[in-house]
PANUNU-260997 format. One record per residue: residue in one letter; z, y, x of N, C-alpha, C in turn. Coordinates in steps of 0.02 Angstrom, whole numbers, padded with zeros to 5 digits, always signed. Layout:
REM PANUNU-260997
aZYXZYXZYX
...
***
This chain:
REM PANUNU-260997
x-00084+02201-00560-00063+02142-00600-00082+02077-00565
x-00153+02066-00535-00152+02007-00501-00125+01982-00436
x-00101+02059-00411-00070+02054-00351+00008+01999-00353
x+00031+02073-00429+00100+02015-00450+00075+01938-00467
x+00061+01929-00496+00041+01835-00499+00041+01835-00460
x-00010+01836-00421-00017+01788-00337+00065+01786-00316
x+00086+01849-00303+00173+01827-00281+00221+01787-00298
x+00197+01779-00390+00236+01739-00428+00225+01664-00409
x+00165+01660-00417+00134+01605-00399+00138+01571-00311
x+00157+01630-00264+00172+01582-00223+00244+01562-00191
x+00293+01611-00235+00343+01588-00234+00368+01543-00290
x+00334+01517-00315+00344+01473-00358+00394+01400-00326
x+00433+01371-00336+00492+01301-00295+00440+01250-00293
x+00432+01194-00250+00409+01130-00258+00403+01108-00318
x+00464+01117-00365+00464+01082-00427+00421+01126-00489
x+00378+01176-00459+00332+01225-00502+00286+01172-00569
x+00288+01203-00620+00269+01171-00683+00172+01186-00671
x+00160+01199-00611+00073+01213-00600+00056+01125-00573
x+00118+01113-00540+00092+01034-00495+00043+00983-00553
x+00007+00947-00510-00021+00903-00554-00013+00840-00520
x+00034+00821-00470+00052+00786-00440+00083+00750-00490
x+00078+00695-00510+00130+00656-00542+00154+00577-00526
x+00222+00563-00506+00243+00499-00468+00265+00448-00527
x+00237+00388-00530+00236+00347-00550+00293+00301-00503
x+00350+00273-00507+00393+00242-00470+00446+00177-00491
x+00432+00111-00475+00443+00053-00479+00499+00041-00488
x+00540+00049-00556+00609+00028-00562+00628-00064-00532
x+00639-00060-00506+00630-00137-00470+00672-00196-00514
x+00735-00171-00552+00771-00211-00572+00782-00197-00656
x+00727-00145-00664+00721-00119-00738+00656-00116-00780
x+00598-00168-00746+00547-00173-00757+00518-00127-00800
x+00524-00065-00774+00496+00007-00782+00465+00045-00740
x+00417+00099-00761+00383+00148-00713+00450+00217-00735
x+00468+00242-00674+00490+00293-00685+00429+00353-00680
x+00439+00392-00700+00366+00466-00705+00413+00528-00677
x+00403+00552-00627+00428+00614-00585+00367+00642-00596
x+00376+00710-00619+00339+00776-00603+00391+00838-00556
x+00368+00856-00505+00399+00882-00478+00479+00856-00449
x+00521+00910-00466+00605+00875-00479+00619+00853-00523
x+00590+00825-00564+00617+00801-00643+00587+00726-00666
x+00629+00687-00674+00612+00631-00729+00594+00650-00780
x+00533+00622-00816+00492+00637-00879+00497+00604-00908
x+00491+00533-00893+00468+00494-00929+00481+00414-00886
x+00503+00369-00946+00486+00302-00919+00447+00258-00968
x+00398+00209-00921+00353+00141-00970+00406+00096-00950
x+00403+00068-00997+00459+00011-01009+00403-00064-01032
x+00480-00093-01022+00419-00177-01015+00357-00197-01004
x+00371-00205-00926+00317-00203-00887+00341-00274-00824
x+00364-00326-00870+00379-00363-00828+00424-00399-00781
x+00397-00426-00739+00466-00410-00661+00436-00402-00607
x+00460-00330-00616+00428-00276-00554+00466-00292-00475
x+00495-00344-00465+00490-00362-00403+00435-00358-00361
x+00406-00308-00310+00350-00320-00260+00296-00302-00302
x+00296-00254-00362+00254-00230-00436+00209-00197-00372
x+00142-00186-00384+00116-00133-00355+00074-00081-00420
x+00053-00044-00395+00018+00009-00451-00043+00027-00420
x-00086+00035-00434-00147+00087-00432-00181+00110-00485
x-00226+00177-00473-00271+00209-00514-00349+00218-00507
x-00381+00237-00540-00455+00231-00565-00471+00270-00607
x-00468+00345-00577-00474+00408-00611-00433+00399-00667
x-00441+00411-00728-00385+00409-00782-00347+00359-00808
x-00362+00297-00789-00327+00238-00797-00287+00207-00731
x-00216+00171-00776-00170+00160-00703-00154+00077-00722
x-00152+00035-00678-00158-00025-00677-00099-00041-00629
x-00074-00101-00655+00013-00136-00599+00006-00204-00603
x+00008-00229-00546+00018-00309-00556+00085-00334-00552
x+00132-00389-00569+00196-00399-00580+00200-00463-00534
x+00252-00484-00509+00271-00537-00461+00258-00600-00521
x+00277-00591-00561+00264-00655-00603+00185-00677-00627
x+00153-00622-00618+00071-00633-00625+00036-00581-00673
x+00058-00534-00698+00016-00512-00758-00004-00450-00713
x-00057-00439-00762-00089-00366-00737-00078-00340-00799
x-00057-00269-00786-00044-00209-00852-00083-00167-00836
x-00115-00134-00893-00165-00052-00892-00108-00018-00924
x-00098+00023-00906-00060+00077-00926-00123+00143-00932
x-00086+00187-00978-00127+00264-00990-00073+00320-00950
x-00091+00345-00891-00060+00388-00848-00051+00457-00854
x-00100+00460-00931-00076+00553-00943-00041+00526-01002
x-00064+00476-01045+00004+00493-01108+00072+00460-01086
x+00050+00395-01030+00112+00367-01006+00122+00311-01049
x+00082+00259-01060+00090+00232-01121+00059+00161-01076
x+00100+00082-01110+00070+00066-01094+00004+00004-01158
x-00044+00008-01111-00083-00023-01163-00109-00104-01178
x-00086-00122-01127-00135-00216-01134-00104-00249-01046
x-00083-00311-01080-00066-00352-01022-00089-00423-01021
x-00106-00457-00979-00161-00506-00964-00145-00538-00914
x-00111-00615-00928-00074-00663-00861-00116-00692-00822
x-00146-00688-00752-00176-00728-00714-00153-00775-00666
x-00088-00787-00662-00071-00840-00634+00026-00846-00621
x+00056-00865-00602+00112-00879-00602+00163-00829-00547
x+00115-00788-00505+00119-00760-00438+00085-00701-00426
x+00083-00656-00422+00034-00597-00394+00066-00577-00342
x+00014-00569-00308+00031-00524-00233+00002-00439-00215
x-00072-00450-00236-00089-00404-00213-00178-00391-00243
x-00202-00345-00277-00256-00319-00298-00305-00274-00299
x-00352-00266-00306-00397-00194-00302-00446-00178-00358
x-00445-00108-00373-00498-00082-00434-00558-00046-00394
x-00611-00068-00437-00672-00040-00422-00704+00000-00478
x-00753+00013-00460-00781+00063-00515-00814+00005-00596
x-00824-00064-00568-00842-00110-00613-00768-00171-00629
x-00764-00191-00566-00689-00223-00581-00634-00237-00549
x-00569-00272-00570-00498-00279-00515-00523-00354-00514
x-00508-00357-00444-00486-00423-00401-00412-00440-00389
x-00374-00488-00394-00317-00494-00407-00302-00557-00345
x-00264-00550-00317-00244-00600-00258-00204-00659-00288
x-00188-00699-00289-00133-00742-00329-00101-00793-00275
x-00031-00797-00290+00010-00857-00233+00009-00914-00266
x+00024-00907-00339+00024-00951-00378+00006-00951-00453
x-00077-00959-00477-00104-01044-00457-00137-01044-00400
x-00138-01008-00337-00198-01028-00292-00248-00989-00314
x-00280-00930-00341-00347-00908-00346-00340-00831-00342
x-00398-00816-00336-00424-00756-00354-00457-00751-00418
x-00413-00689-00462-00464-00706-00512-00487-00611-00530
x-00565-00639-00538-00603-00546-00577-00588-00536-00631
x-00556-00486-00649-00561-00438-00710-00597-00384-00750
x-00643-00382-00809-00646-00289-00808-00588-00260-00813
x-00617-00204-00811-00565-00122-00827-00503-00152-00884
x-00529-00201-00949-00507-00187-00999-00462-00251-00990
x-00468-00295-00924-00417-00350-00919-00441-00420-00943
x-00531-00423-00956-00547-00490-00990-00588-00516-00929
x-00531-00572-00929-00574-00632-00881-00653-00621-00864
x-00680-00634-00791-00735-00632-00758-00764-00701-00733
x-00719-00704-00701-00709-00757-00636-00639-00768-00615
x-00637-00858-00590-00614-00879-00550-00607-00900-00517
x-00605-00883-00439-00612-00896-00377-00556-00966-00348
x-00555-01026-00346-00515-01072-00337-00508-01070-00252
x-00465-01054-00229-00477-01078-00147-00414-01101-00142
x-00357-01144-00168-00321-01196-00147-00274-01169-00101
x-00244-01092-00098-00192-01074-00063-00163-00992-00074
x-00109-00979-00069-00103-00915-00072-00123-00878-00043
x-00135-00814-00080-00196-00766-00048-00190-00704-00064
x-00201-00670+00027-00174-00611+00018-00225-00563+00065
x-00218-00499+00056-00241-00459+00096-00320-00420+00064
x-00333-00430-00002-00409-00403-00028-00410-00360-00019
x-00484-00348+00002-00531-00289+00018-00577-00290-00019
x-00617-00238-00027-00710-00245-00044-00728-00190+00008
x-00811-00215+00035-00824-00160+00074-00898-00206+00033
x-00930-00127+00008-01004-00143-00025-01007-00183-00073
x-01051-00243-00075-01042-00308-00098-01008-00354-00108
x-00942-00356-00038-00934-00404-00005-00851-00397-00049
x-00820-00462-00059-00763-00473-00084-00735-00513-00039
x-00666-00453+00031-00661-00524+00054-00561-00532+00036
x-00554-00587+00070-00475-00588+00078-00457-00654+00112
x-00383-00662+00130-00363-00711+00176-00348-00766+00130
x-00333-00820+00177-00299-00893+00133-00252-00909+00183
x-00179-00886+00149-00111-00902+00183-00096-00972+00213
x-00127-01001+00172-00122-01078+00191-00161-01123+00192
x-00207-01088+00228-00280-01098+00268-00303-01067+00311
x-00245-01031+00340-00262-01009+00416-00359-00987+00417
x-00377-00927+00349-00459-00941+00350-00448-00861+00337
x-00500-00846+00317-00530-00761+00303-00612-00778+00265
x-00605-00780+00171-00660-00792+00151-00698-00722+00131
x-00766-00727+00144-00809-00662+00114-00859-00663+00080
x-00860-00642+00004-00884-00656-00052-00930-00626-00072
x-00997-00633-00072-01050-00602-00095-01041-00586-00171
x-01055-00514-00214-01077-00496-00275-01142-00507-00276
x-01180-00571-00303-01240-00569-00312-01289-00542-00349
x-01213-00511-00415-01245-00480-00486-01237-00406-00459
x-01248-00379-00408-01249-00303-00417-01252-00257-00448
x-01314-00271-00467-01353-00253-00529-01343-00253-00595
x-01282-00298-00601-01266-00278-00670-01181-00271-00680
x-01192-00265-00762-01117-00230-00779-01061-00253-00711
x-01061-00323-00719-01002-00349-00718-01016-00410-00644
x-00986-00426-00592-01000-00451-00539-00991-00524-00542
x-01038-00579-00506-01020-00643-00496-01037-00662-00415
x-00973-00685-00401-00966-00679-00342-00991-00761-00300
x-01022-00773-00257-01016-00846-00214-00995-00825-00146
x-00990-00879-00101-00977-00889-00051-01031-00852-00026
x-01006-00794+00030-01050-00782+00096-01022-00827+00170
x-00978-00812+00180-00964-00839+00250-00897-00853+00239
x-00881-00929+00277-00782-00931+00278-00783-00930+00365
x-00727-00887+00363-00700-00906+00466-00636-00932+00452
x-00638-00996+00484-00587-01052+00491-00534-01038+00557
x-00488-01071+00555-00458-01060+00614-00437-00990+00642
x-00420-00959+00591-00442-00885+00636-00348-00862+00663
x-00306-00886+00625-00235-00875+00623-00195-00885+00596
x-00125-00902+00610-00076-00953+00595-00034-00894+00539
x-00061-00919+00465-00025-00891+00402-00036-00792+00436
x-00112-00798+00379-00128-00712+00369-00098-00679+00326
x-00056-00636+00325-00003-00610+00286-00021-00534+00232
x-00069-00497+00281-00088-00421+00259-00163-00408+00301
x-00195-00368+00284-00252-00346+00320-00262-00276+00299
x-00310-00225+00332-00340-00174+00323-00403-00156+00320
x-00431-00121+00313-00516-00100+00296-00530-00038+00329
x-00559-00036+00410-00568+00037+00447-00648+00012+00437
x-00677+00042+00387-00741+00040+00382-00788-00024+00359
x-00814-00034+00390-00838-00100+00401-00811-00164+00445
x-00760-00145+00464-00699-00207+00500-00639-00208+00451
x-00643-00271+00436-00594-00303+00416-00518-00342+00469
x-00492-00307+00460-00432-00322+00497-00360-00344+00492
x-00348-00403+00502-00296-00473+00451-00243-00483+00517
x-00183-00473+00492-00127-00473+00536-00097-00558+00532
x-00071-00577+00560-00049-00643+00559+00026-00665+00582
x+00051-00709+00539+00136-00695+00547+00158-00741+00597
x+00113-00787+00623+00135-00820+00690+00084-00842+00712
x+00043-00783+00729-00030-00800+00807+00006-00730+00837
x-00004-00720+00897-00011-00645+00951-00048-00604+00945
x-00088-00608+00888-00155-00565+00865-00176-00547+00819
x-00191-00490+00807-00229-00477+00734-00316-00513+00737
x-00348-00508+00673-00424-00543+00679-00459-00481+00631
x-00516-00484+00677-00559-00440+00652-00630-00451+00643
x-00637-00454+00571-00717-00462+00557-00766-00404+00547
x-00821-00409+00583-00871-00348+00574-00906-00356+00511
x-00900-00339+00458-00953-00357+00392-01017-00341+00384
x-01033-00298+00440-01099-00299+00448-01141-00340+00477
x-01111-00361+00550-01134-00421+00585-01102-00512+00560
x-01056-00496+00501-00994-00567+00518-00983-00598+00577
x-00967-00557+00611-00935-00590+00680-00861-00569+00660
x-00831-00634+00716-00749-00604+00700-00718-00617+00776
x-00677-00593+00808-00659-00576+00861-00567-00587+00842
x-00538-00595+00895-00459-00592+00897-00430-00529+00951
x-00388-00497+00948-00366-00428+00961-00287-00459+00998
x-00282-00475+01048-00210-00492+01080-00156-00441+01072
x-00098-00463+01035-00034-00393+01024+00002-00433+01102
x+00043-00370+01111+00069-00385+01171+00168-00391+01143
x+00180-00453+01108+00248-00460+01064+00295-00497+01123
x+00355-00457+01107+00411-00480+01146+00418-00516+01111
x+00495-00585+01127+00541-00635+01099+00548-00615+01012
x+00504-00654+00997+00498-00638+00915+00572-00638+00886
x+00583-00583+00829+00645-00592+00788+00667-00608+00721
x+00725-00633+00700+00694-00662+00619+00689-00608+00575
x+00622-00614+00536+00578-00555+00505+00599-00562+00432
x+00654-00519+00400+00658-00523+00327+00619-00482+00274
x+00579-00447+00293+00515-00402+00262+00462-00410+00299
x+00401-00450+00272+00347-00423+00322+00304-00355+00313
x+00291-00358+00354+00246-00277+00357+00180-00271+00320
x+00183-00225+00320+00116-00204+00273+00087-00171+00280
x+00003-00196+00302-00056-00150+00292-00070-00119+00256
x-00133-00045+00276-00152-00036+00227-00206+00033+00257
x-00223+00095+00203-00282+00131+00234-00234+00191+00297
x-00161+00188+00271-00141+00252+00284-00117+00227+00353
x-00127+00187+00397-00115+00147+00452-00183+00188+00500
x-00263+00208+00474-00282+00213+00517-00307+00283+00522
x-00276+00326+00577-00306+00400+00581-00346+00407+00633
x-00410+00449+00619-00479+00447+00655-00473+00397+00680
x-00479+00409+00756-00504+00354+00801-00434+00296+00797
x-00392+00300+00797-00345+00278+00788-00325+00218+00739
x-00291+00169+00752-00269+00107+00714-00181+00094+00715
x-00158+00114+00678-00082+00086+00679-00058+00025+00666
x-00045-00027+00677-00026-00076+00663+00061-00099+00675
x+00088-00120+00624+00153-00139+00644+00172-00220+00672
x+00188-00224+00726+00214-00276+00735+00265-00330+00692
x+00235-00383+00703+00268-00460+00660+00353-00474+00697
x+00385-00464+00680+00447-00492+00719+00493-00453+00781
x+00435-00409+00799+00472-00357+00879+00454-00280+00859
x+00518-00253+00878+00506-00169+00872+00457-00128+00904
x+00386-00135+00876+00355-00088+00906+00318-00053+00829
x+00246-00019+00848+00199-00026+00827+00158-00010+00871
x+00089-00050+00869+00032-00060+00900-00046-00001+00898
x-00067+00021+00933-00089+00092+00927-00159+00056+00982
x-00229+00063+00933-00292+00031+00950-00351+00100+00944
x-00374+00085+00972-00415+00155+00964-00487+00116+00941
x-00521+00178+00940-00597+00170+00884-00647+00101+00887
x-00656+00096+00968-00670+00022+00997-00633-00028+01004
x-00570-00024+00950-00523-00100+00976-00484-00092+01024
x-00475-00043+01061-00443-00057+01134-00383-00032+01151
x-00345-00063+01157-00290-00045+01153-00266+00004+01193
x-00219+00046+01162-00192+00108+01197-00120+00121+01207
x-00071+00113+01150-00033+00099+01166+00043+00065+01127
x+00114+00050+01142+00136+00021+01119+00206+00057+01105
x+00214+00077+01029+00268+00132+01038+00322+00090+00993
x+00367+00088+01045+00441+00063+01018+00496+00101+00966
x+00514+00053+00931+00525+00082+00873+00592+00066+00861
x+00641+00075+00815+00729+00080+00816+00719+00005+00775
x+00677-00022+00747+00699-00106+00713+00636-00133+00696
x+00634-00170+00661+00573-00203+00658+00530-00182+00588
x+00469-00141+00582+00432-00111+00547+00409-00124+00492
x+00406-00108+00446+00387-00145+00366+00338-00093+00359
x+00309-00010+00341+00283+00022+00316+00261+00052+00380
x+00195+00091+00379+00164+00147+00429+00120+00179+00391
x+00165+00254+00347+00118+00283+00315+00102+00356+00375
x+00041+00360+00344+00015+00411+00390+00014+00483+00343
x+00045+00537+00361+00031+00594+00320-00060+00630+00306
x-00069+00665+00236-00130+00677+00243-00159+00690+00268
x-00140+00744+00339-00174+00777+00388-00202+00731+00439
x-00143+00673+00429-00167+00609+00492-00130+00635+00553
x-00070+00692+00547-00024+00720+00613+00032+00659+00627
x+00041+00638+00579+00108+00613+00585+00120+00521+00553
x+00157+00502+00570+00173+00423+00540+00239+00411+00540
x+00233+00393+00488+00317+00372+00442+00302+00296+00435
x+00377+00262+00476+00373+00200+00501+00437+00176+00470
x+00458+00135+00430+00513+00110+00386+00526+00039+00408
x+00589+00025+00404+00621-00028+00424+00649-00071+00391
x+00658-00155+00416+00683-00193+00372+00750-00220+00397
x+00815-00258+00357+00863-00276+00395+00924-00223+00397
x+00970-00212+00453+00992-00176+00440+00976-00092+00467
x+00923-00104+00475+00884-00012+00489+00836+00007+00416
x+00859-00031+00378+00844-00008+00305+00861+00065+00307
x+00919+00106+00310+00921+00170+00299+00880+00213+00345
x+00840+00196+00375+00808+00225+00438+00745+00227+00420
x+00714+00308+00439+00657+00307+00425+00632+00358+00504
x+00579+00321+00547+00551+00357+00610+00489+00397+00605
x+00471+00455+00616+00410+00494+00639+00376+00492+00688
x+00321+00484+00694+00273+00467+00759+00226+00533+00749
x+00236+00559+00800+00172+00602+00802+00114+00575+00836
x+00054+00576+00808+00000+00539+00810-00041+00549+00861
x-00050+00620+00889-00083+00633+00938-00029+00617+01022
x+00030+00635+01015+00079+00610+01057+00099+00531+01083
x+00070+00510+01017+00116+00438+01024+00183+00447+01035
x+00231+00479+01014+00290+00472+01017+00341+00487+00945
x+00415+00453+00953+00439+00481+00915+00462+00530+00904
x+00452+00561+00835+00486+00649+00861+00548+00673+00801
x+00551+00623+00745+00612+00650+00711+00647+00569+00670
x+00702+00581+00690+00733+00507+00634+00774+00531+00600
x+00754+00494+00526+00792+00503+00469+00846+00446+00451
x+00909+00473+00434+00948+00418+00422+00974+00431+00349
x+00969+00382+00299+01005+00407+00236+01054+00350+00226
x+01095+00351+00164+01140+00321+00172+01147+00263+00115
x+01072+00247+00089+01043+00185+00085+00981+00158+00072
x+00970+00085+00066+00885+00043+00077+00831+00105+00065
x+00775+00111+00109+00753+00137+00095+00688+00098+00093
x+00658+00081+00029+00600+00028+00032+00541+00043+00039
x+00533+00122+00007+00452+00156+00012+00457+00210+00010
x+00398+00237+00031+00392+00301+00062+00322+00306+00044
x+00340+00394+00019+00244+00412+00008+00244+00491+00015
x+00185+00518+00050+00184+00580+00079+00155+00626-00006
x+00161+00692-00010+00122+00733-00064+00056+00733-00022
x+00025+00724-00084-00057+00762-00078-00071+00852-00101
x-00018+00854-00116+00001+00936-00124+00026+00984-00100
x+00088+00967-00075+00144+01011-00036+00166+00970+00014
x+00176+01011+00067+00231+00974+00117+00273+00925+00114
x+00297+00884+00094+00343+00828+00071+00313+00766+00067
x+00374+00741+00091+00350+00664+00096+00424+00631+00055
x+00409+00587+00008+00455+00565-00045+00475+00471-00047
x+00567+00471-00028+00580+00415+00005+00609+00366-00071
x+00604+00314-00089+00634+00284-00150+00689+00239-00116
x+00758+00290-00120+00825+00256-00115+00825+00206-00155
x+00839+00149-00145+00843+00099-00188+00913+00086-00202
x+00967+00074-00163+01029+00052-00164+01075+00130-00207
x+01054+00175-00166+01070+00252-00212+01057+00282-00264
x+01000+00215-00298+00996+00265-00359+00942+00321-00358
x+00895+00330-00321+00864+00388-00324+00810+00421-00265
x+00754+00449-00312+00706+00463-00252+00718+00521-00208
x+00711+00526-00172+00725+00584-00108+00665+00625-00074
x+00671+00705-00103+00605+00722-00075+00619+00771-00001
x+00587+00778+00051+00611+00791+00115+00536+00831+00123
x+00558+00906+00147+00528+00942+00179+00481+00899+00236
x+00424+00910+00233+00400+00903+00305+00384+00948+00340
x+00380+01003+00365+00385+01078+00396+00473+01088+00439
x+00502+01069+00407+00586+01056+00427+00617+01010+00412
x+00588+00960+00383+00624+00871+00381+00692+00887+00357
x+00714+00932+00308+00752+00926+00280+00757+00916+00189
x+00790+00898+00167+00798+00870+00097+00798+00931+00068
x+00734+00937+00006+00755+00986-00035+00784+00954-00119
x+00752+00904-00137+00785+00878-00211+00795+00809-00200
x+00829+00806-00253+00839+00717-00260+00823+00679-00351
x+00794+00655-00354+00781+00640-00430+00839+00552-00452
x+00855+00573-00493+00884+00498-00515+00844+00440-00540
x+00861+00393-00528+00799+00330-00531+00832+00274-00534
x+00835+00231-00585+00873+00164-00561+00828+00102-00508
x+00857+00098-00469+00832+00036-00404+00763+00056-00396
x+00756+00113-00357+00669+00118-00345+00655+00079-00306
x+00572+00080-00285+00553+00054-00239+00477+00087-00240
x+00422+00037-00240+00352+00072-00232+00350+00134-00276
x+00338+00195-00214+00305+00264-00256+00232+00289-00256
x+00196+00290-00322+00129+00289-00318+00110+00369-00361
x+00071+00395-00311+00042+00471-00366-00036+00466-00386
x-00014+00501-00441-00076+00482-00495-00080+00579-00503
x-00166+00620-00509-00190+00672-00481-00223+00690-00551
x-00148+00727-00598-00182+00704-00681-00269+00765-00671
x-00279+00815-00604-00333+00855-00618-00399+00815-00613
x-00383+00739-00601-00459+00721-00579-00476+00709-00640
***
């Protein structure tokens, strides 16, 4: 008898009712979460804004989205429900949850502002420009100022208790012309810049900050910029996508550059699969339908996907083989073998875009 289970069980389809994988996915023009389990639409949260450039994250059982217009929403990710929304400024870009609170980036009014869990005002951080790229590493709260060419890093002085109040540790001035995105390989902070030749990198242990020379051909006009993030860096390894020219940029453990792999258009996404084998590199313009594979230990490309429209985001399973593309112009998410890079389902979706999985076993 347990022999049969096990068989049952491992021939069970991708779309098996055991997954606990569940995709949360950004109706872009329907200010909704679509909910994929497996092959199937479940469920949608509705009014949630304008999910233009919406992002999502989670915090063990609670799921949180910021909206282009400024609000932050808590949503409940196992009933799917949503619960409390809370305006911090006219603009959101970009945010992070901690085990005490979200930091919220803002374009417009100009600040950073802290939240708890439950969405009630902390702090507000005034720095007089749009601001993008937050991190926390330890203590330290840092992020860029778009229009202050700066990189500020914010001491939690209240550690110690519930809820954090942050001052000034260190500002680096001058560091690059409009910081757009950054990443976090440890204790380096690393801020891409949309017109210097270089990324900037701060050590947060030492605060030193250093500049990293990209080696960019005849810049081109950039209608998506690219975007950092964790799945950019495997082991020793740093992926970075180039500002304006078809590459991406490949830095190893000491900074040093290794090498420069050319790419079919100019790069918006570099997700890295779980194993850290592979990188899925997405395009803006008209190589929107185009999605490239890098094998990681090769440096090369080894499979291109072409579908037959925008393809805005891309996110690998933490479960099964598959890596899952949000057709935007088609109507629908697309899930693709990774073992044979071929399509096994397609889910319907109006105008996707960001796909985020939420792990209902934690």
């Amino acid at each position: 008898m347990k022999k049969l289970l096990l068989i049952v069980l491992l021939a069970l389809p991708f779309c098996g009712a055991l997954a606990t994988e569940k995709l949360f996915v950004i109706e872009r023009e329907d200010s909704a979460l679509a909910i994929i389990i497996g092959d199937k639409l479940v469920n949608r949260i509705t009014e949630m804004r304008n999910f233009n450039h919406a992002v999502v994250k989670f915090y063990k059982n609670e799921g949180f989205a910021i909206t282009r217009d400024g609000y932050v929403i808590k949503f409940d990710p196992i009933s799917e429900k949503k619960l409390k929304e809370y305006r911090t400024s006219k603009s959101a870009i970009g945010f992070i949850v901690t085990p005490r609170y979200l930091a919220i980036a803002n374009y417009d009014n100009k600040t950073v502002e802290i939240l708890d869990h439950d969405l009630n005002p902390v702090q507000t951080i005034d720095t007089g420009s749009k601001n993008v790229g937050i991190k926390h590493y330890k203590n330290y709260l840092v992020f860029a100022l778009m229009d202050k060419d700066s990189l500020w890093v914010m001491e939690d002085v209240a550690a110690d208790k519930p809820l954090p109040t942050f001052k000034v540790h260190k500002k680096f001035e001058n560091v690059g012309v409009a910081p757009f995105d950054a990443m976090l390989d440890g204790q380096f902070y690393i801020a891409g810049f949309f017109n210097s030749p270089y990324v900037g990198v701060i050590d947060l242990e030492n605060m030193q900050f250093r500049k990293l020379p990209l080696q960019l051909g005849d810049k081109q006009p950039v209608l998506k910029v690219p975007h950092f993030g964790f799945w950019s860096l495997s082991g020793d390894k740093k992926f970075i996508p180039a500002v304006g020219d078809n590459k991406v940029f490949v830095f190893g453990k000491d900074f040093k550059h290794i090498a420069n792999i050319e790419t079919e258009g100019l790069p918006v996404f570099t997700s890295l699969s779980p194993d850290k084998k592979f990188l899925a590199v997405t395009f803006s313009g008209k190589d929107f339908p185009v999605v490239q594979i890098i094998d990681t230990e090769k440096l090369k490309i080894i499979k291109r996907l072409a579908f037959s429209g925008k393809i805005l985001h891309l996110r690998w399973s933490q479960e099964k083989p598959l890596l899952y593309f949000s057709n935007n112009s088609d109507n629908k998410l697309i899930a693709v073998d990774t073992s044979s890079w071929e399509r096994v389902y397609e889910v319907p979706v109006r105008h996707p875009s960001g796909i985020f999985i939420h792990d209902s076993s934690e």
